[in-house]
RODO-2510 file (C-alpha; in nm, 4 decimals, decimal comma):
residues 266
     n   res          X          Y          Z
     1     x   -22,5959    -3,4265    -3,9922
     2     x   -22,2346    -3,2798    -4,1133
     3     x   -22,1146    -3,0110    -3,8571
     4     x   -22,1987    -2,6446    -4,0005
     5     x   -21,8887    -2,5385    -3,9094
     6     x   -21,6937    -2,7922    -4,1024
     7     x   -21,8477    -2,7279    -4,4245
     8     x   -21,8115    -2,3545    -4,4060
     9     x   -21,4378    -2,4134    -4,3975
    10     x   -21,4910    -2,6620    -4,6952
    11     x   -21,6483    -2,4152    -4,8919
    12     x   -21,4147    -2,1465    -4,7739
    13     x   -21,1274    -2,3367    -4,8922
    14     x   -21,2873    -2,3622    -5,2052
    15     x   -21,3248    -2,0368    -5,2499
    16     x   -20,9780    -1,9405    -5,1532
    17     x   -20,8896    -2,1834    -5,4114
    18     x   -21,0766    -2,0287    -5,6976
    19     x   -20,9699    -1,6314    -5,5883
    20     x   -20,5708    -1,7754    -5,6306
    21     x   -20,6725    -1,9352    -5,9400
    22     x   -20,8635    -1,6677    -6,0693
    23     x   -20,4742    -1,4788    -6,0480
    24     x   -20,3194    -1,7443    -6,2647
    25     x   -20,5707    -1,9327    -6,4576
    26     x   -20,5339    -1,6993    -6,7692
    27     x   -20,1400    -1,5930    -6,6751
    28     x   -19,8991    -1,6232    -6,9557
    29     x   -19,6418    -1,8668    -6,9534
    30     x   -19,3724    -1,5480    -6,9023
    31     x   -19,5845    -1,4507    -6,5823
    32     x   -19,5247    -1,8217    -6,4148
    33     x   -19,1305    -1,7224    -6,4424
    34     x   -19,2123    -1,4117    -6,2199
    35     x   -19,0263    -1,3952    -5,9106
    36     x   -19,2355    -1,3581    -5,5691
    37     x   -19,1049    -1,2270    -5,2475
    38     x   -19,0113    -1,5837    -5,1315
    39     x   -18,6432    -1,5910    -5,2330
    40     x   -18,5446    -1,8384    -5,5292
    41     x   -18,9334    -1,9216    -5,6048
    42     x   -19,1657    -1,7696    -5,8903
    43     x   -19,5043    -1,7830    -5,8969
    44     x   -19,4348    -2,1538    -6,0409
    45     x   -19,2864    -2,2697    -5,7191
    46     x   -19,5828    -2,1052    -5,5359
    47     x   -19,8462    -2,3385    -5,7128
    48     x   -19,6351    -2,6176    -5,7602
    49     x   -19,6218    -2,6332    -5,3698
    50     x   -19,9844    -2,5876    -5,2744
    51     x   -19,9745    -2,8424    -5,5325
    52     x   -19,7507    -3,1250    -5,4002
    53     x   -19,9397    -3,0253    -5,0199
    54     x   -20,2569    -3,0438    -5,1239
    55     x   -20,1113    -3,3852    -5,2713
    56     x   -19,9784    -3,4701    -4,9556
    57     x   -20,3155    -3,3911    -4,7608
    58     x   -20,5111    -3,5939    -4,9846
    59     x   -20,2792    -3,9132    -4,9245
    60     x   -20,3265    -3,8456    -4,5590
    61     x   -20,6715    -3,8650    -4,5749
    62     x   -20,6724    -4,1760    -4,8341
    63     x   -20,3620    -4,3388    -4,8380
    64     x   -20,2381    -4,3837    -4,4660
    65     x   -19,9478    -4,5840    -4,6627
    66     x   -19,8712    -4,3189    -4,8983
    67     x   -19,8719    -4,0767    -4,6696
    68     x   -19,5550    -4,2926    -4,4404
    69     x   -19,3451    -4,2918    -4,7365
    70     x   -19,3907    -3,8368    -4,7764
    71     x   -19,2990    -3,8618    -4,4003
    72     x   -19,0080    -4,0750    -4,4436
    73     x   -18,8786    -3,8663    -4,7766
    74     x   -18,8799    -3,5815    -4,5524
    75     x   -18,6829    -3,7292    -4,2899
    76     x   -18,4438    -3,8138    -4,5049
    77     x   -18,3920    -3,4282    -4,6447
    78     x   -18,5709    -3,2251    -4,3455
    79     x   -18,3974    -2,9363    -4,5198
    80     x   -18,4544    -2,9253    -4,8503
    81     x   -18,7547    -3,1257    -4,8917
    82     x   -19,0513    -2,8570    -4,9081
    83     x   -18,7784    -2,6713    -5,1724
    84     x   -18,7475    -2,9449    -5,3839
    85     x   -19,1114    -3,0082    -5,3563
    86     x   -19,1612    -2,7128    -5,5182
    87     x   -18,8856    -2,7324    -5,7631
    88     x   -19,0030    -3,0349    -5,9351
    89     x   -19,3637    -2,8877    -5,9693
    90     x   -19,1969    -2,5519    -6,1410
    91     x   -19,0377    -2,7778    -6,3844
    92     x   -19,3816    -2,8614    -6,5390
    93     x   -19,5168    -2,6591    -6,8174
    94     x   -19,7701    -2,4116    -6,6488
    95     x   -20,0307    -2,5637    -6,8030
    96     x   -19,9810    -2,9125    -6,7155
    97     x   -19,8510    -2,7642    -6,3198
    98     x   -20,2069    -2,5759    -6,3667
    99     x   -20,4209    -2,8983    -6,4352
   100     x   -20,2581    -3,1146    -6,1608
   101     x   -20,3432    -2,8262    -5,8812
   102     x   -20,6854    -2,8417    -5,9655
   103     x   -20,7249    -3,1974    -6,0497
   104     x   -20,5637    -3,2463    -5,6794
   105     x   -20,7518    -2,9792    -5,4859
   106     x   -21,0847    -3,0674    -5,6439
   107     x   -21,0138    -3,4488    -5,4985
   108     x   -20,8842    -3,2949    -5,1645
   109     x   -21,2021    -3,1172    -5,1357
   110     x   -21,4293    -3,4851    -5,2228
   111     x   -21,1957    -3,6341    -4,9558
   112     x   -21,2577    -3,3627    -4,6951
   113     x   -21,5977    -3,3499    -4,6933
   114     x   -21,6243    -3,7092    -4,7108
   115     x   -21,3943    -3,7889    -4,4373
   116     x   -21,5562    -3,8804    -4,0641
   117     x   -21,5557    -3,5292    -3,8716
   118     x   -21,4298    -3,7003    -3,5755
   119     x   -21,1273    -3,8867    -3,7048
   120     x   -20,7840    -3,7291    -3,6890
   121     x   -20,5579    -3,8164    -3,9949
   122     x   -20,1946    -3,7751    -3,9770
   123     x   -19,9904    -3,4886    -4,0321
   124     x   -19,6451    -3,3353    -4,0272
   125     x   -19,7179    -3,1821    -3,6793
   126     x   -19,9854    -3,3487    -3,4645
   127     x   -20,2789    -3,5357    -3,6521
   128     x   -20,5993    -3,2832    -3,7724
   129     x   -20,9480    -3,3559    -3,7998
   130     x   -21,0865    -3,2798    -4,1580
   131     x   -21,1974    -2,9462    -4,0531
   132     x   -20,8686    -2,8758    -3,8943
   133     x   -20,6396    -2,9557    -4,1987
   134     x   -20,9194    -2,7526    -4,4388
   135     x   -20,8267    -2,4735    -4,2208
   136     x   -20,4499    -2,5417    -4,2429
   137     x   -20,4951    -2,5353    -4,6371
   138     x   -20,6691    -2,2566    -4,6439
   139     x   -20,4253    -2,0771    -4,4442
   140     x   -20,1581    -2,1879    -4,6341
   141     x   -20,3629    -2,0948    -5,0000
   142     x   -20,4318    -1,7468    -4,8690
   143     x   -20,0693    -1,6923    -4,7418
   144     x   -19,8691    -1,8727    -5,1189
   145     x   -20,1912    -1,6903    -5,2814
   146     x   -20,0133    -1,3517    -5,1240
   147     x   -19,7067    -1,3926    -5,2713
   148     x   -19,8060    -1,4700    -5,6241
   149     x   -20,0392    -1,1095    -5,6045
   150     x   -19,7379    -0,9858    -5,5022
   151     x   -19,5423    -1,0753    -5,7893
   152     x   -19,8184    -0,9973    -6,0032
   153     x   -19,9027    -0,6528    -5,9192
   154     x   -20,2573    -0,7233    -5,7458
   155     x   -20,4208    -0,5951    -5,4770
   156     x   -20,6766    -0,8512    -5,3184
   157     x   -20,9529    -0,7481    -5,1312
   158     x   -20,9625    -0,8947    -4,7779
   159     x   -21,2620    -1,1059    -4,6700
   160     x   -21,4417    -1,2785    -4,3796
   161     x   -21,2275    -1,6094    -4,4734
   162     x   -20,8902    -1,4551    -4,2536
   163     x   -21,0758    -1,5741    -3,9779
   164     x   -20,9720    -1,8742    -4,0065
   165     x   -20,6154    -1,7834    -4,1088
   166     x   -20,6140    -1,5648    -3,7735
   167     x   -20,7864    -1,8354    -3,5353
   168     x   -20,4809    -2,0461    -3,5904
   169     x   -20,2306    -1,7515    -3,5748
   170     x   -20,3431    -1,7199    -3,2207
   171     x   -20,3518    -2,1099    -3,1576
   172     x   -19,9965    -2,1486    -3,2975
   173     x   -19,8787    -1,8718    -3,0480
   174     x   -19,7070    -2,1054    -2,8364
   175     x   -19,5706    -2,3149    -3,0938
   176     x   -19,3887    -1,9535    -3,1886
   177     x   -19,2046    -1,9757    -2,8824
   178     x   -19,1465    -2,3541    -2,8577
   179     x   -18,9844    -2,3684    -3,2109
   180     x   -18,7112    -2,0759    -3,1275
   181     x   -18,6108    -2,2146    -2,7679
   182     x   -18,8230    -2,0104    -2,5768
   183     x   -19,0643    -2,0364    -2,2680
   184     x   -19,4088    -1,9666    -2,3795
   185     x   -19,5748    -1,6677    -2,1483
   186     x   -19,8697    -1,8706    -1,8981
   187     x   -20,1381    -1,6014    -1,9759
   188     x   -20,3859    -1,5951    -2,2455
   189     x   -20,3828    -1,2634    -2,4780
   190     x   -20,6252    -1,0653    -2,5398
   191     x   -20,6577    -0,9810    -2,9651
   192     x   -20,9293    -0,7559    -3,1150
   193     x   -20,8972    -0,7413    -3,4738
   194     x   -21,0763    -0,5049    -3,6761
   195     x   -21,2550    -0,7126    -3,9536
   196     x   -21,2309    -0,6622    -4,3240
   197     x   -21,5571    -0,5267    -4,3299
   198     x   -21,5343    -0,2829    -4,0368
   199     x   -21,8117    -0,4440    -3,8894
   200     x   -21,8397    -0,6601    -3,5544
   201     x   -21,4483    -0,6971    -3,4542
   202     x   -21,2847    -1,0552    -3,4050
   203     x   -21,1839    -1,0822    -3,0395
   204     x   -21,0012    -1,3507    -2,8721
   205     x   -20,8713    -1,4941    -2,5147
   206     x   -20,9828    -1,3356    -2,1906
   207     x   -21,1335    -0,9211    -2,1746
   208     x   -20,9306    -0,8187    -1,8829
   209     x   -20,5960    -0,9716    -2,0324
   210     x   -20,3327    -0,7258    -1,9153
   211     x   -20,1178    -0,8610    -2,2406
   212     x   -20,2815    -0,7538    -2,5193
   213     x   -20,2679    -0,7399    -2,9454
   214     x   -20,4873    -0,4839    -3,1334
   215     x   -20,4806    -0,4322    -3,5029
   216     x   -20,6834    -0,5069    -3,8731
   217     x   -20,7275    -0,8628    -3,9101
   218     x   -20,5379    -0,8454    -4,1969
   219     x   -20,1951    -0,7132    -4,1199
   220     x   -20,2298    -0,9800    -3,8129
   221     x   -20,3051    -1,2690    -4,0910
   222     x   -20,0170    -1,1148    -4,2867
   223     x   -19,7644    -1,1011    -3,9870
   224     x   -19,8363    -1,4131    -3,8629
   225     x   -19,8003    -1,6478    -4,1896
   226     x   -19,4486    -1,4050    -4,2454
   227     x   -19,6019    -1,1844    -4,5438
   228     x   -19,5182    -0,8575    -4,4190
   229     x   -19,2561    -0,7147    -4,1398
   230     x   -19,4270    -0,6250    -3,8227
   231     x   -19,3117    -0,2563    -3,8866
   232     x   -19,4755    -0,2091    -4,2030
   233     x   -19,8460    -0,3207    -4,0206
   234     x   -20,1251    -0,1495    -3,7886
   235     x   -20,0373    -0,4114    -3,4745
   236     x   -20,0205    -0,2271    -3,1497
   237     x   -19,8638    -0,4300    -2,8497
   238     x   -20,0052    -0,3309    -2,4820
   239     x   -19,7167    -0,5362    -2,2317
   240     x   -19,4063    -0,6849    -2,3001
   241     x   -19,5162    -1,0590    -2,3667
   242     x   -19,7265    -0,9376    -2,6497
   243     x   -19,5147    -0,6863    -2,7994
   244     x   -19,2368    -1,0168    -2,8053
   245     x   -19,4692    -1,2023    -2,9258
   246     x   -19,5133    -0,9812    -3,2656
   247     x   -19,1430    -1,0315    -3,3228
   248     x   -19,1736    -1,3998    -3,3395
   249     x   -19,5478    -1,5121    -3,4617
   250     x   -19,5934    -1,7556    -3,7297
   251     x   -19,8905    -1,9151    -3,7999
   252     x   -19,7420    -2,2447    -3,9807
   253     x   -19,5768    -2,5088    -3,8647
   254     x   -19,1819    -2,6258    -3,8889
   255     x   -18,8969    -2,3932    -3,8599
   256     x   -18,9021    -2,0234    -3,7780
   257     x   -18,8326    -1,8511    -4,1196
   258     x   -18,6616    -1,5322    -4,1580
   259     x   -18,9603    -1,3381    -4,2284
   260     x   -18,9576    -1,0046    -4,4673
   261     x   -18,7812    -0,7301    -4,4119
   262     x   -18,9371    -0,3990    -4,3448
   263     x   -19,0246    -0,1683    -4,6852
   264     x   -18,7845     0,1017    -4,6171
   265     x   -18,4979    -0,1244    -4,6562
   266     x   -18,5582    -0,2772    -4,9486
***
């Protein structure tokens, strides 16, 4: 019997999937030229690199081979790789770019569900179990998704599905510390995050935490994948270990980025 919780992330990916595409499905070619927060890419580069990842997932979970030779190009240019990932998928007409995301997601999602729930498949960072890497795409999709509504002009209405983009926000909070140099605190936090629907909050690590994070779930989704600067969200710090801690999140893995800068200075 597949694991419940497995294909709710499935299906949540999905339907991640089909709210970004729902931004760009009918966009003009002159809208794919629009630039996005992310300095140097348009809303091309943003597709075009859930694109080539959601490639790169899929040969993970099909093409253990395949995948070796990704690892080894980005070796080779640890750099410049993910930017030139992107690149060549903005070079393609939108609507060719357009088909080849959903001809590739639509296959990731086949490969996901079909995949054994207990086997971990190789990654960039440690290997994933299906579930695990659905909820790294989705993540990933929500936070690219961002930046194209951005560019665009839209507001999206928050739903139940930043769970999982917070769940590995708070996971990744060592990894925060380990990629900048830094000694990771030895207690848990406690976070309570007020849920898009106001409803039962989303609470994590020990009650009686002395360190803790309180906030909506989505400025903490926002902060931690680097969308927004920790000034311009709702995030209250109680202790000094949490309060760092909001200076440095990040929810993805490889090098810290420089994050956004706060709306009053731009």
């Amino acid at each position: 019997m597949p694991d419940p919780s497995a294909v709710a992330v499935f299906a949540d990916l999905r339907e991640e999937n089909r709210d970004l595409d729902s931004l760009v499905g009918e966009l003009p070619e002159p809208g794919w030229a629009k630039a996005t927060p992310a300095s140097g890419w348009t809303v091309a580069h943003q597709i075009a690199h859930l694109y080539w990842t959601d490639r790169v997932a899929l040969l993970s979970l099909t093409d253990p081979a395949g995948f070796g030779q990704m690892i080894e190009e980005a070796l080779a240019a640890p750099d410049s790789f993910v930017d030139e990932g992107a690149a060549e998928g903005a070079a393609l007409p939108p609507a060719e770019l357009l088909a080849r995301w959903r001809t590739t997601r639509t296959a990731l999602d086949e490969a996901l569900a079909a995949a054994s729930p207990d086997t971990r498949f190789p990654w960039y960072g440690p290997p994933m179990k299906a579930a695990s890497m659905a909820s790294a795409r989705l993540m990933e999709t929500w936070a690219h998704g961002q930046d194209v509504a951005d560019a665009l002009g839209v507001r999206r209405t928050p739903t139940a599905r930043l769970r999982h983009v917070a769940r590995i926000g708070i996971r990744a909070r060592d990894y925060a510390y380990a990629v900048r140099g830094l000694p990771a605190p030895e207690e848990e936090f406690r976070v309570e995050l007020t849920a898009p629907d106001g409803a039962q909050p989303w609470t994590y690590g020990p009650a009686d935490a002395p360190q803790r994070i309180t906030g909506s779930a989505l400025d903490f989704c926002l902060l931690v994948t680097q969308r927004v600067h920790r000034a311009d969200t709702d995030l209250t710090a109680t202790g000094p270990d949490a309060d760092r801690w909001l200076d440095i999140a990040q929810a993805f893995a490889g090098p810290a980025g420089p994050g956004r800068t706060p709306e009053g200075s731009r």
